[in-house]
N, C-alpha and C positions, 0 to 999 in steps of 0.2 A: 221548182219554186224557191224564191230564195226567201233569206229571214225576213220578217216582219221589220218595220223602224219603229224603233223608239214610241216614236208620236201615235203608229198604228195600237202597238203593245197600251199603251196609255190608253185611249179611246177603249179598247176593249176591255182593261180594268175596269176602269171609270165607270164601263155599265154593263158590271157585275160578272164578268168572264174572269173566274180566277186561274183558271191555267191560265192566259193569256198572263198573268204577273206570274207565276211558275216561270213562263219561260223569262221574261223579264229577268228575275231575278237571276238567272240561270246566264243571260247574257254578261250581267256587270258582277256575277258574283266572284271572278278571277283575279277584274282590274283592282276590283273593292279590297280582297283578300292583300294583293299587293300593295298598296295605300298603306293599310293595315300597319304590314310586315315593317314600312318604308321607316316607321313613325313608331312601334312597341318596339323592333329587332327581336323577334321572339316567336316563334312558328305559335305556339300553343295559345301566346296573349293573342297573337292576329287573327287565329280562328276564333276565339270567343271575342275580339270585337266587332270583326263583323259578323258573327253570330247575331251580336246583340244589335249591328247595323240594319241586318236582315229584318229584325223582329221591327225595330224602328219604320222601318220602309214601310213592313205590311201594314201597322197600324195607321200610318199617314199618307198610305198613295192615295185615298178620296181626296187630299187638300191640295195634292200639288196642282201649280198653276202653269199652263202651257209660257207662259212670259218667261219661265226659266228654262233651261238647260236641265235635262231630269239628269244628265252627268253631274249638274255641279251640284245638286238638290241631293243626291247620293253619294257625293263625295263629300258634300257639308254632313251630312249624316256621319260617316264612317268616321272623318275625321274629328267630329264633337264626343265621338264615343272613346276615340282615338286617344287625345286630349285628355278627359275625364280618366281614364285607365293611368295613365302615365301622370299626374297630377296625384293618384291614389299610391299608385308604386314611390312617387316620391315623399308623401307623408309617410309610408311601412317605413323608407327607407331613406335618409338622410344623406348619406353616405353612399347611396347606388347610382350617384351621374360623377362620383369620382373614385369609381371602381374600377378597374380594370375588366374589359370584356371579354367574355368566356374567349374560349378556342373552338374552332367548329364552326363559327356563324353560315349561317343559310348562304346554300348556291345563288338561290332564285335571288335574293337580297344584293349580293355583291357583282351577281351580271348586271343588273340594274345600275348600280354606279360605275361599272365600265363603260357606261354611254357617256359619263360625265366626263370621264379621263381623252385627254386630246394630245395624239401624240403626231409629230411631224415625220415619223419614219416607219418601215414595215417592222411590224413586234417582229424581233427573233426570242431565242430561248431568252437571252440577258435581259429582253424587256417584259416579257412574259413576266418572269419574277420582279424587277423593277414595280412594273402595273399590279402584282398582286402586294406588295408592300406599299403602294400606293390607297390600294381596296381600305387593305385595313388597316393605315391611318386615317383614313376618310371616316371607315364604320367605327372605329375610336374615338374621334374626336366628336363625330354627330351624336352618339351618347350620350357626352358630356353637354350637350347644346340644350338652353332654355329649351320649353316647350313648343312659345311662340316661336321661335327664332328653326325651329327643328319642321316646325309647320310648311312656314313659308321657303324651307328650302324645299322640300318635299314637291311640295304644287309647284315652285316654280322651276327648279333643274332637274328634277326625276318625271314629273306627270305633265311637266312642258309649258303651265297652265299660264296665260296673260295675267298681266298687273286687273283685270275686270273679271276675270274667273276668280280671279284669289281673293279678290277683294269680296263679291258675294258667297265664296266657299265659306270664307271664315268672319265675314260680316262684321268690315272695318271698311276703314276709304282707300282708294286706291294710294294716297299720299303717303297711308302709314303703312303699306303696303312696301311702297319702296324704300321706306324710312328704314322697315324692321327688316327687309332683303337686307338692304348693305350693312347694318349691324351685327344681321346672321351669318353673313362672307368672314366680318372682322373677326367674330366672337370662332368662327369655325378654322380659322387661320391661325387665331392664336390658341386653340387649344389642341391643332397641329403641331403647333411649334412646344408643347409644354410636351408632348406625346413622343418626342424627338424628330432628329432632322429628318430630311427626305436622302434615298437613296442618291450618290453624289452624282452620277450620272443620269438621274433620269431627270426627263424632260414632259414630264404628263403633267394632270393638269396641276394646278396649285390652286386653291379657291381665294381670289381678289378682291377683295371688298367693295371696286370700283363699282362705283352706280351705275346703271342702267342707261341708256337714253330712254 
């Protein structure tokens, strides 16, 4: 038998079957976790926000409404929790999006932005390294990135998400949607370039501020 959908999992919340949200939670709690990660960069901050995404869900899965996507209804969750956390890190800390970041950063984190990197030949050793110098100028300069502008790259190059998913994730209009995409390309481009150059040989990706069609 295979897993339950979404919509079945929902129905049997909705009247009163709490394993049935057990497993629920159990199915998005990875993607969530990674969201998370995508947006603090910090193993420990991402399990207490979706910790506290979790907590958020149980209390409001009676309100959600079939008209949404319970992906984007739990992605708006994780990521308002997401937001608020990194909003608080930056009041502690004034001077922590023009810090230098640690050494170390998460595996699970930087395969993630290997999907972003596009290279037009097979990796050998030279590009191996080229690609990971590439990683973490990416996970450096997205640090330094506003919050809003750190959002919407998130949803839209890491979790793939349409100009309409991101718009009701973070409940703006689709216009300022693409408005704050191409300012988050510019703003992550040039604090690329403050970060230093890129390795002179490699050819991955560079982030473009070019609008979208």
């Amino acid at each position: 038998m295979g897993q339950p959908s979404d919509t079945t999992l929902i129905e049997q919340v909705q009247a009163g079957d709490r394993a049935a949200l057990g497993r629920l939670l159990e199915m998005h709690q990875g993607r969530l976790f990674n969201i998370a990660l995508r947006m603090v960069s910090n193993r420990d901050d991402a399990a207490e926000v979706t910790q506290d995404a979790m907590v958020k869900i149980i209390q409001h899965i009676d309100t959600f409404r079939s008209e949404a996507q319970i992906t984007t209804w739990m992605t708006r969750i994780v990521m308002n929790q997401a937001i608020t956390r990194l909003r608080r890190r930056k009041l502690r800390d004034h001077a922590s999006l023009d810090s230098a970041r640690p050494t170390g950063h998460d595996s699970d984190q930087a395969a993630s932005l290997r999907q972003v990197l596009e290279s037009s030949r097979e990796p050998g050793p030279e590009q191996c390294v080229e690609d990971k110098e590439m990683i973490e100028r990416l996970l450096a300069a997205i640090d330094r990135l506003d919050t809003d502008f750190r959002a919407v790259l998130v949803l839209r190059d890491l979790e793939e998400m349409d100009y309409q998913q991101i718009a009701e994730t973070l409940e703006i209009k689709v216009g300022t949607v693409k408005s704050r995409l191409f300012r988050a390309r510019l703003a992550l481009r040039q604090e690329m370039q403050k970060i230093g150059p890129p390795p002179e040989v490699s050819q991955g990706f560079s982030p473009s501020p070019q609008a979208e069609a």
